[in-house]
mmCIF file as Biopython writes it, N, C-alpha, C and O atoms, coordinates in Angstrom:
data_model
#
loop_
_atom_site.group_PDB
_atom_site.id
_atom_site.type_symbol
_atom_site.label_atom_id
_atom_site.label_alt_id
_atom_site.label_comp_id
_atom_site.label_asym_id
_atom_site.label_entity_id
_atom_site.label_seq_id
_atom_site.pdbx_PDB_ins_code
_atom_site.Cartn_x
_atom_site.Cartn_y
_atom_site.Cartn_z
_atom_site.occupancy
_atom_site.B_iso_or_equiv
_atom_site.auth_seq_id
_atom_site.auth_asym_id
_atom_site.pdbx_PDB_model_num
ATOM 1   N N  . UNK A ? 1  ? -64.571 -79.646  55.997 1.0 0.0 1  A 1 
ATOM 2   C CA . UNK A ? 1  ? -64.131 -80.665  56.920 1.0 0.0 1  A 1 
ATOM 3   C C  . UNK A ? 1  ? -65.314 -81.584  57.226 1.0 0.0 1  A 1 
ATOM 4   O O  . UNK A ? 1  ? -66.330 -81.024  57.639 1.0 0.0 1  A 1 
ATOM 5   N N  . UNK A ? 2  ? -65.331 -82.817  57.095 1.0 0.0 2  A 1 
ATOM 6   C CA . UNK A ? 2  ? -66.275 -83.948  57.853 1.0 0.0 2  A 1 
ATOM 7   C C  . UNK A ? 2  ? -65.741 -84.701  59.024 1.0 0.0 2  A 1 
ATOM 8   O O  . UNK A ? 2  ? -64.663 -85.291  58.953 1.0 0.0 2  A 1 
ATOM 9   N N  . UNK A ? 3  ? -66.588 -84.692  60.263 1.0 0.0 3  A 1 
ATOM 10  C CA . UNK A ? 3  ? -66.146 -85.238  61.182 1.0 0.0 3  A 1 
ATOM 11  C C  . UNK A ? 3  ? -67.091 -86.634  61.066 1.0 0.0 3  A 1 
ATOM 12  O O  . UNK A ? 3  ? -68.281 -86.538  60.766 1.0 0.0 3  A 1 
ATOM 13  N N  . UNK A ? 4  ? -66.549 -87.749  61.291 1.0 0.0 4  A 1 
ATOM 14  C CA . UNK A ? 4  ? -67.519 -88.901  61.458 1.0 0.0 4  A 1 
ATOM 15  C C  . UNK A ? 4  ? -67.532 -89.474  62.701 1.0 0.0 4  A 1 
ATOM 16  O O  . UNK A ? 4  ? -66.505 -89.761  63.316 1.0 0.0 4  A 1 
ATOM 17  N N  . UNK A ? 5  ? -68.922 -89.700  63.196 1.0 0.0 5  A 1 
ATOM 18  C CA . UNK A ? 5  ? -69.333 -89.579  64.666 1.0 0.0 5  A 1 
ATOM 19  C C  . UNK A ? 5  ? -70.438 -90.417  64.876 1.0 0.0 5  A 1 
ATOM 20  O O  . UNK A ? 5  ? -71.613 -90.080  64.734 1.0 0.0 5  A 1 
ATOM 21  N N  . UNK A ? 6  ? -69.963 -91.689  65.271 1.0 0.0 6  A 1 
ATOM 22  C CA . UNK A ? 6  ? -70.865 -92.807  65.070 1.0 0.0 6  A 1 
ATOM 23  C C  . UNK A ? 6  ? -70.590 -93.624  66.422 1.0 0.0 6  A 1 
ATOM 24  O O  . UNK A ? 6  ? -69.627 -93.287  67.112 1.0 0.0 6  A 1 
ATOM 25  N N  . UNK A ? 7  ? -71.503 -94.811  66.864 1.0 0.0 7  A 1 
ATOM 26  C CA . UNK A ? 7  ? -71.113 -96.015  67.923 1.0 0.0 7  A 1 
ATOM 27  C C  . UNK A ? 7  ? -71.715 -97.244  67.511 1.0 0.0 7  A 1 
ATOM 28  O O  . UNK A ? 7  ? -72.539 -97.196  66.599 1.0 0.0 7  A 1 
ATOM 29  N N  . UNK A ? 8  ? -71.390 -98.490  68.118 1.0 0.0 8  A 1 
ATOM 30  C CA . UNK A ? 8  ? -72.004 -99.503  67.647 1.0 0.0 8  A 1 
ATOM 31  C C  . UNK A ? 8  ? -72.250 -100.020 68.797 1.0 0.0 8  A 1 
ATOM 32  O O  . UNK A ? 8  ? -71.371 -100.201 69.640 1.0 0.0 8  A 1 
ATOM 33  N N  . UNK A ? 9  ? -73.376 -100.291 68.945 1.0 0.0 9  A 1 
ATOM 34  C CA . UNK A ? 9  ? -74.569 -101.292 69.977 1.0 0.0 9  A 1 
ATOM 35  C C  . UNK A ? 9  ? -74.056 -102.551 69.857 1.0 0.0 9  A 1 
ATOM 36  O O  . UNK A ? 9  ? -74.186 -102.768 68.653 1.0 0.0 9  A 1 
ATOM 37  N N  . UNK A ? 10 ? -73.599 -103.437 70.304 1.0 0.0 10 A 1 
ATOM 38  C CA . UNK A ? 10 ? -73.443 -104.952 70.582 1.0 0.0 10 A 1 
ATOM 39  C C  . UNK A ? 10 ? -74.268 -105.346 71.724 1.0 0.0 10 A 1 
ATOM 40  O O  . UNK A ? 10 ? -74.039 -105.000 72.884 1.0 0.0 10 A 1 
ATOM 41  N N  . UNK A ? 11 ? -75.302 -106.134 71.316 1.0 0.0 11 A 1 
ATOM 42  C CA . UNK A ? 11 ? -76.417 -106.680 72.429 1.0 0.0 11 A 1 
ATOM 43  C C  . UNK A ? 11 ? -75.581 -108.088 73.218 1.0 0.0 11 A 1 
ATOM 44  O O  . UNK A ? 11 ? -74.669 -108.751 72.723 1.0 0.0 11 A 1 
ATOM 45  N N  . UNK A ? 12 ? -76.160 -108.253 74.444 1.0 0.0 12 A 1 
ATOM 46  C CA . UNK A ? 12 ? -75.804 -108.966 75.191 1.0 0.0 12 A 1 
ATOM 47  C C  . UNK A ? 12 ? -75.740 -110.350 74.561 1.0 0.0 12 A 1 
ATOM 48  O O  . UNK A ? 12 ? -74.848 -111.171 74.775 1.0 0.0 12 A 1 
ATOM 49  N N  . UNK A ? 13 ? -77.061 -110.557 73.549 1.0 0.0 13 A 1 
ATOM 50  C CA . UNK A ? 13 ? -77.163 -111.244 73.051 1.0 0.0 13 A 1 
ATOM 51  C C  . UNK A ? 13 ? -77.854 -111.120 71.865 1.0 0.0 13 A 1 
ATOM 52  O O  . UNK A ? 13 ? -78.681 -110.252 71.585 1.0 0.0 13 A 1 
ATOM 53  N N  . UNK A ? 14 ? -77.310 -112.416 70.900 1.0 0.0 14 A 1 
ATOM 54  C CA . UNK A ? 14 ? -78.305 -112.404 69.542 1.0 0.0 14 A 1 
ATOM 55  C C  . UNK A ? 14 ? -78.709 -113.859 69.013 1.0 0.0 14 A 1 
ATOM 56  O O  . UNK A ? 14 ? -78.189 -114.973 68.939 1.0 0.0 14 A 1 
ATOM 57  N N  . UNK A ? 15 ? -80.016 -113.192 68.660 1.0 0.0 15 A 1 
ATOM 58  C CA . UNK A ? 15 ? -81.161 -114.489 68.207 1.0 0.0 15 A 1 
ATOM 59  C C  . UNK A ? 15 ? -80.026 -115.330 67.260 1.0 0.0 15 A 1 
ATOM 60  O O  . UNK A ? 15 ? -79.126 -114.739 66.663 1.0 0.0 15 A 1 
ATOM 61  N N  . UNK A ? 16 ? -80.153 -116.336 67.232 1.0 0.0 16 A 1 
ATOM 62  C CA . UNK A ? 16 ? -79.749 -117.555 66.150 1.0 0.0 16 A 1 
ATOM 63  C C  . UNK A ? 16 ? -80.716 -117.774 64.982 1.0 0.0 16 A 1 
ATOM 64  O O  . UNK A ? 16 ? -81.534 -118.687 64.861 1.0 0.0 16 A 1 
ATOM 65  N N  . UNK A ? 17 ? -80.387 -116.451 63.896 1.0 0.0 17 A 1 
ATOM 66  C CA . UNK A ? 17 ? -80.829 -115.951 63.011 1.0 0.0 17 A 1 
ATOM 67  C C  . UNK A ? 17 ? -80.978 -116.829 61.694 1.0 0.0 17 A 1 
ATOM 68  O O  . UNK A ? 17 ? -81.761 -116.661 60.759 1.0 0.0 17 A 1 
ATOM 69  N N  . UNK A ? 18 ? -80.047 -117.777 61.871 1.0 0.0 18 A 1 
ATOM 70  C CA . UNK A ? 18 ? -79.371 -119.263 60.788 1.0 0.0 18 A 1 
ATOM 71  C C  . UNK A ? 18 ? -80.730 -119.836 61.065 1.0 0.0 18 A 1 
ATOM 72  O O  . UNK A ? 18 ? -81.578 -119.705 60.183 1.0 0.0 18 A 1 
ATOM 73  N N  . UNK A ? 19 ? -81.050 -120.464 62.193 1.0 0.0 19 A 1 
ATOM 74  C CA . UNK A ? 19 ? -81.989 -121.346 62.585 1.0 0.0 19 A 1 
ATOM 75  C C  . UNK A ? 19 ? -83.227 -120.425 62.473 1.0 0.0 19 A 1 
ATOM 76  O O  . UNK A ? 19 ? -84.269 -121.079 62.428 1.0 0.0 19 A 1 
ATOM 77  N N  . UNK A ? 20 ? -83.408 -118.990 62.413 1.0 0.0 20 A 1 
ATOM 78  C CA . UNK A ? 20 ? -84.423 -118.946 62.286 1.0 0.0 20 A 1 
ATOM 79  C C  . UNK A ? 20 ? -85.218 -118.804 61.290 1.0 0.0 20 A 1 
ATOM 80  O O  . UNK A ? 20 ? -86.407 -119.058 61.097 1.0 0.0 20 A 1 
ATOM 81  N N  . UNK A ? 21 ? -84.065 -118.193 60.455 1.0 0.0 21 A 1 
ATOM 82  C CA . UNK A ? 21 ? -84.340 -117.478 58.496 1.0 0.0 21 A 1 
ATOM 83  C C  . UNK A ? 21 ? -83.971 -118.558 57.752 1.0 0.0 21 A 1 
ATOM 84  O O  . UNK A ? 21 ? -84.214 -118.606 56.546 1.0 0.0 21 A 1 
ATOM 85  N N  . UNK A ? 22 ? -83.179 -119.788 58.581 1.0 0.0 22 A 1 
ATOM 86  C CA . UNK A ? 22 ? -82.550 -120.374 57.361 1.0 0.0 22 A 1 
ATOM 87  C C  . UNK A ? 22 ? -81.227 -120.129 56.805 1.0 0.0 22 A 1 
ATOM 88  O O  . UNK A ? 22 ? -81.029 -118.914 56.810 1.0 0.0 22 A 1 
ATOM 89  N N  . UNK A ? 23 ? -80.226 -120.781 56.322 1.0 0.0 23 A 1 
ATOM 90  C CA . UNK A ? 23 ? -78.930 -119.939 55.554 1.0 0.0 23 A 1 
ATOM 91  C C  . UNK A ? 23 ? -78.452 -120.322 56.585 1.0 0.0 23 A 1 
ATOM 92  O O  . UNK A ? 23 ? -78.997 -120.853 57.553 1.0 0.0 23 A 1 
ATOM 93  N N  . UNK A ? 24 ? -76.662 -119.870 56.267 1.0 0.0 24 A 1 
ATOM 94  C CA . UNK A ? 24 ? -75.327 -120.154 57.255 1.0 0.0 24 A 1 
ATOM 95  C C  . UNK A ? 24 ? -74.728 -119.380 57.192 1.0 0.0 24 A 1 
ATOM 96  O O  . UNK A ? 24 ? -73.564 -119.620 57.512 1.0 0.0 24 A 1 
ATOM 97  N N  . UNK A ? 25 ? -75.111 -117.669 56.677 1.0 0.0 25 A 1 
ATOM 98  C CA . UNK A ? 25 ? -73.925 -116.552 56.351 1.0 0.0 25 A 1 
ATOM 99  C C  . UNK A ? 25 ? -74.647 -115.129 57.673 1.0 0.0 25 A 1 
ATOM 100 O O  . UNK A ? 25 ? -74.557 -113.901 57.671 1.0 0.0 25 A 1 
ATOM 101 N N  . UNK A ? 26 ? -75.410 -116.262 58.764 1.0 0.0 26 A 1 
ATOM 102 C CA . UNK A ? 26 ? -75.918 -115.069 59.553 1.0 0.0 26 A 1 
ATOM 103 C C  . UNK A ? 26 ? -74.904 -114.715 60.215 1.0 0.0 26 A 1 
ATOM 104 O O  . UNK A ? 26 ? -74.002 -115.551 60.246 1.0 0.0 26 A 1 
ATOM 105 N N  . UNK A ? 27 ? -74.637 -113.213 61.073 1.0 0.0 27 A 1 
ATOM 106 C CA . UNK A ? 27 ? -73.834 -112.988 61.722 1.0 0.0 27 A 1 
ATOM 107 C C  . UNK A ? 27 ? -73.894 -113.635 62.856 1.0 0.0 27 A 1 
ATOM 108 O O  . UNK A ? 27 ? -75.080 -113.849 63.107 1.0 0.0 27 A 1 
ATOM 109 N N  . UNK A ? 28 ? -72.909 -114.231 64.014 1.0 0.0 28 A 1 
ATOM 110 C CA . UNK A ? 28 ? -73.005 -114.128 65.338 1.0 0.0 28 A 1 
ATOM 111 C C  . UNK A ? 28 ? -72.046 -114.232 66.104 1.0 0.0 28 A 1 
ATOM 112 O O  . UNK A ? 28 ? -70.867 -114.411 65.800 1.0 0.0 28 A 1 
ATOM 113 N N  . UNK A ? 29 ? -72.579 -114.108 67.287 1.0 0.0 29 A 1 
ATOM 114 C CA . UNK A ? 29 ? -71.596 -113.625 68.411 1.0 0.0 29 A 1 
ATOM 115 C C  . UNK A ? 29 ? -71.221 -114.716 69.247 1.0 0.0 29 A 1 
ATOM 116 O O  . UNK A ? 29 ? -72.037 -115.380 69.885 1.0 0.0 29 A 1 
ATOM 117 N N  . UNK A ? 30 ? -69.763 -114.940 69.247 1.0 0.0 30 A 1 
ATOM 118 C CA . UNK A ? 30 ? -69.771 -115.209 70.839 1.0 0.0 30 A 1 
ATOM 119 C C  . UNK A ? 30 ? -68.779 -115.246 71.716 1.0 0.0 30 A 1 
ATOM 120 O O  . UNK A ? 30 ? -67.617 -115.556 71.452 1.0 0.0 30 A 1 
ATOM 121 N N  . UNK A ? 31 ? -69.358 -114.824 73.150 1.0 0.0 31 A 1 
ATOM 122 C CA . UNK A ? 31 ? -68.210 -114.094 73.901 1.0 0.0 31 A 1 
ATOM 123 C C  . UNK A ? 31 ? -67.340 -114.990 74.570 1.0 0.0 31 A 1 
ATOM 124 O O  . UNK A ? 31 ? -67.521 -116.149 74.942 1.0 0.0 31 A 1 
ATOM 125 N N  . UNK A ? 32 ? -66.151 -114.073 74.670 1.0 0.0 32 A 1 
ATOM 126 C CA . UNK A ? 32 ? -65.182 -114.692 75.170 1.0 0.0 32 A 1 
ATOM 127 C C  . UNK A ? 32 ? -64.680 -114.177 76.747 1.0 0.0 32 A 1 
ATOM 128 O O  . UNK A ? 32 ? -63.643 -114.698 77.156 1.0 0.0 32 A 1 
ATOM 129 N N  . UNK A ? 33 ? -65.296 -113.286 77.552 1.0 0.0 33 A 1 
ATOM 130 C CA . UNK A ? 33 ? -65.469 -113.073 78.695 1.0 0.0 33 A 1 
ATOM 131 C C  . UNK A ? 33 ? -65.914 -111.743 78.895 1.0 0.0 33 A 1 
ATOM 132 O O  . UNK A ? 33 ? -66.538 -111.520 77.858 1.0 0.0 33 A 1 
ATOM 133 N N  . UNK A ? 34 ? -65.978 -110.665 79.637 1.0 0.0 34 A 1 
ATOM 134 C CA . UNK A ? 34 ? -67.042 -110.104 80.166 1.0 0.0 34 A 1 
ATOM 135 C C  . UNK A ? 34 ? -66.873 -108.775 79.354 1.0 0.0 34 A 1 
ATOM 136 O O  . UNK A ? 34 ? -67.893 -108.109 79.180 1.0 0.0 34 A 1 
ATOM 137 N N  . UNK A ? 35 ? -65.536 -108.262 78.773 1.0 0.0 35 A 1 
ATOM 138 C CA . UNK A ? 35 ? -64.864 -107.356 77.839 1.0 0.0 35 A 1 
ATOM 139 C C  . UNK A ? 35 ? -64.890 -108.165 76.256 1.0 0.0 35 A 1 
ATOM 140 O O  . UNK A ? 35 ? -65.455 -107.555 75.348 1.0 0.0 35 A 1 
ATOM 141 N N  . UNK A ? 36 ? -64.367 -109.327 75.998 1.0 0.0 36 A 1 
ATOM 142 C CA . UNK A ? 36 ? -64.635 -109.507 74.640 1.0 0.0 36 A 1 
ATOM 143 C C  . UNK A ? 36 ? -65.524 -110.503 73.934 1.0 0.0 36 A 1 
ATOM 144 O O  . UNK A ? 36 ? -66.339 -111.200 74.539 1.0 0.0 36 A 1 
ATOM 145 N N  . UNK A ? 37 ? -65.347 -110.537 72.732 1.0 0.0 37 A 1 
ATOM 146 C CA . UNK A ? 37 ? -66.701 -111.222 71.906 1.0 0.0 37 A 1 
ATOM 147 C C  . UNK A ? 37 ? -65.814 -111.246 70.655 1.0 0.0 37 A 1 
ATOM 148 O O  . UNK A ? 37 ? -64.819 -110.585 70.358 1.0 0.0 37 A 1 
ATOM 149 N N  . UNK A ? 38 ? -66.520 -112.265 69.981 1.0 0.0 38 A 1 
ATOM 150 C CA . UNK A ? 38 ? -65.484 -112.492 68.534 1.0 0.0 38 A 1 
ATOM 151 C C  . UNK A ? 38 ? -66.908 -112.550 67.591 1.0 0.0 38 A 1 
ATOM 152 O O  . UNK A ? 38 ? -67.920 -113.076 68.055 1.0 0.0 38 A 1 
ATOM 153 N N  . UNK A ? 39 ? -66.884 -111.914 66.119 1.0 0.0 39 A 1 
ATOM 154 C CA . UNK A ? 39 ? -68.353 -112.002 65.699 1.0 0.0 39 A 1 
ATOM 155 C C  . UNK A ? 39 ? -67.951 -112.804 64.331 1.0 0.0 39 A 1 
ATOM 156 O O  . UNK A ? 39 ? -67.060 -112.437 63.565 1.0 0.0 39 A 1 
ATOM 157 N N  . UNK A ? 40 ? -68.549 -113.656 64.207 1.0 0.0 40 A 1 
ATOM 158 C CA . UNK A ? 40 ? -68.626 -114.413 62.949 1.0 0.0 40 A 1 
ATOM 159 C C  . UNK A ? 40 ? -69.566 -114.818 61.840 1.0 0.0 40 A 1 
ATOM 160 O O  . UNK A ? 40 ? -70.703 -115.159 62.166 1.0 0.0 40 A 1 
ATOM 161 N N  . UNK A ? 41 ? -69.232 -114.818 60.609 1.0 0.0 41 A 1 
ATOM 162 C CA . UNK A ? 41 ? -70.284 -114.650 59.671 1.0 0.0 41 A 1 
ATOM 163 C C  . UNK A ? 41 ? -70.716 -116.174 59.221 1.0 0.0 41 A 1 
ATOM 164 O O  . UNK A ? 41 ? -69.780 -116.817 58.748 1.0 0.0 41 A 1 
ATOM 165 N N  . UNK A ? 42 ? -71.820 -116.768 59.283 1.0 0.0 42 A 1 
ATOM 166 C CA . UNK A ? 42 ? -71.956 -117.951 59.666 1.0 0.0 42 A 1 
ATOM 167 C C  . UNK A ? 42 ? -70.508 -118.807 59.633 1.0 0.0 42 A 1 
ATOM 168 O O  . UNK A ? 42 ? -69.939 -117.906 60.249 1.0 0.0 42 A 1 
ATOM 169 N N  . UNK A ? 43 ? -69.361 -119.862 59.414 1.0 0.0 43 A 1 
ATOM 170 C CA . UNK A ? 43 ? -68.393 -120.105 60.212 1.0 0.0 43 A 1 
ATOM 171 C C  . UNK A ? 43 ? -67.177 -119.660 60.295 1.0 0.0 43 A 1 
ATOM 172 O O  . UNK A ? 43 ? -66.216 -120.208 60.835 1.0 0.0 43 A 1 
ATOM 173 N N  . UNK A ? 44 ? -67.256 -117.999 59.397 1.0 0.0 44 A 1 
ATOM 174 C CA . UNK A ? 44 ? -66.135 -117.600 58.639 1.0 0.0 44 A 1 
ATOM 175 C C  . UNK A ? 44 ? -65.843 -116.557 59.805 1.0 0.0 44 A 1 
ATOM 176 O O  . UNK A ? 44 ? -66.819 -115.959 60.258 1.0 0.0 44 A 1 
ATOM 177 N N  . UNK A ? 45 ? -64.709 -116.315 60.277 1.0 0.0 45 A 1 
ATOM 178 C CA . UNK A ? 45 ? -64.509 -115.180 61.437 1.0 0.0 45 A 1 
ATOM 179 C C  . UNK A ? 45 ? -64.242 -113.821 60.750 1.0 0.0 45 A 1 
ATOM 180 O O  . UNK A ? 45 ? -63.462 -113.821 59.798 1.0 0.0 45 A 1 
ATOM 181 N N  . UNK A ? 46 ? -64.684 -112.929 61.052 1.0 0.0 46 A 1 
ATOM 182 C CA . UNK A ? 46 ? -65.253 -111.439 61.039 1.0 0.0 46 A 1 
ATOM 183 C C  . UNK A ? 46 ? -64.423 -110.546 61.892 1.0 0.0 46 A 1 
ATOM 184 O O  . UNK A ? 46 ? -63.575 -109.802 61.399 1.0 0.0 46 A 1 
ATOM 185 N N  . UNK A ? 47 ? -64.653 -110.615 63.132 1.0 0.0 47 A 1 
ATOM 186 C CA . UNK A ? 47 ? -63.297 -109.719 63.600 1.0 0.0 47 A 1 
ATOM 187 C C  . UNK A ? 47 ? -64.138 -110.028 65.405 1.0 0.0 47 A 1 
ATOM 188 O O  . UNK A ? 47 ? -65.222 -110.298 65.924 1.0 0.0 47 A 1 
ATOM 189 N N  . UNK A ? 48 ? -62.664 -109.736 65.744 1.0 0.0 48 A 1 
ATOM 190 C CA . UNK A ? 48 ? -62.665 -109.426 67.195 1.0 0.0 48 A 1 
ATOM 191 C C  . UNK A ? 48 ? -63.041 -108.200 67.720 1.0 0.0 48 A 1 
ATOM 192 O O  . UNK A ? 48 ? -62.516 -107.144 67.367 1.0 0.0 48 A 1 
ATOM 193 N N  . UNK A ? 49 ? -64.216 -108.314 68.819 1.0 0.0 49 A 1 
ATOM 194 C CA . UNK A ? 49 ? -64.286 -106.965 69.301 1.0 0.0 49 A 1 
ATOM 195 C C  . UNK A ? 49 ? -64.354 -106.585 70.719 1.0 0.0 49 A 1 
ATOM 196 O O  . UNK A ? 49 ? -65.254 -107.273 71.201 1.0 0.0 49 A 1 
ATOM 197 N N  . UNK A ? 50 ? -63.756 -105.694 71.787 1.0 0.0 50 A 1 
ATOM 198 C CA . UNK A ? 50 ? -64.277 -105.522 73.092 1.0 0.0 50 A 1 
ATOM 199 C C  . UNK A ? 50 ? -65.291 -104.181 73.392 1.0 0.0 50 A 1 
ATOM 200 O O  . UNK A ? 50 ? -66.090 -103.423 72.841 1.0 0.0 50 A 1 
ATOM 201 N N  . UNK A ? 51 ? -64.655 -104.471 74.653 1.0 0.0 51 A 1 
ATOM 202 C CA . UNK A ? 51 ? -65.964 -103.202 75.345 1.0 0.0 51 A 1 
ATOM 203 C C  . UNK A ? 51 ? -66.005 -101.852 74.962 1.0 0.0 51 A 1 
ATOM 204 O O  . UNK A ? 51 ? -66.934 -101.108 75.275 1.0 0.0 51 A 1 
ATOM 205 N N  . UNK A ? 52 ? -64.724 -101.400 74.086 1.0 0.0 52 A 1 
ATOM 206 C CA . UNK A ? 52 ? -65.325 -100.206 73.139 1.0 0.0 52 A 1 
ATOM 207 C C  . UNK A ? 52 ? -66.194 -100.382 72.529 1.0 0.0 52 A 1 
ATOM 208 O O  . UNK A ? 52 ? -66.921 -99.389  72.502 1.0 0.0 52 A 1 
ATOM 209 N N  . UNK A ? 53 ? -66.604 -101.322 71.878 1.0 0.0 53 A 1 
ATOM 210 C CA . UNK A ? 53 ? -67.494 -101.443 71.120 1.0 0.0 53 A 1 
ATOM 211 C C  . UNK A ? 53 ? -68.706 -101.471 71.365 1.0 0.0 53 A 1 
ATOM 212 O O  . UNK A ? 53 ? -69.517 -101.605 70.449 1.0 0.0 53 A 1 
#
């Protein structure tokens, strides 16, 4: 049997990684009130996520 037993950290905030490395396929975030956040891969949408996450 394998149990998989993992969490994911979503920071309050994240650096503007595009502007800093260069490129348009950085991930980022942005929230949509105090439970959710939508994350997108430079302008392509990625998925919706809340405070489970």
């Amino acid at each position: 049997m394998r149990v998989d037993v993992h969490t994911h950290v979503v920071p309050e905030r994240w650096q503007d990684w595009a502007a800093r490395c260069g490129g348009g396929n950085w991930p980022r975030l942005e929230h949509r009130d105090d439970c959710r956040a939508t994350i997108f891969t430079g302008a392509q949408f990625f998925r919706d996520i809340d405070d489970r996450s």
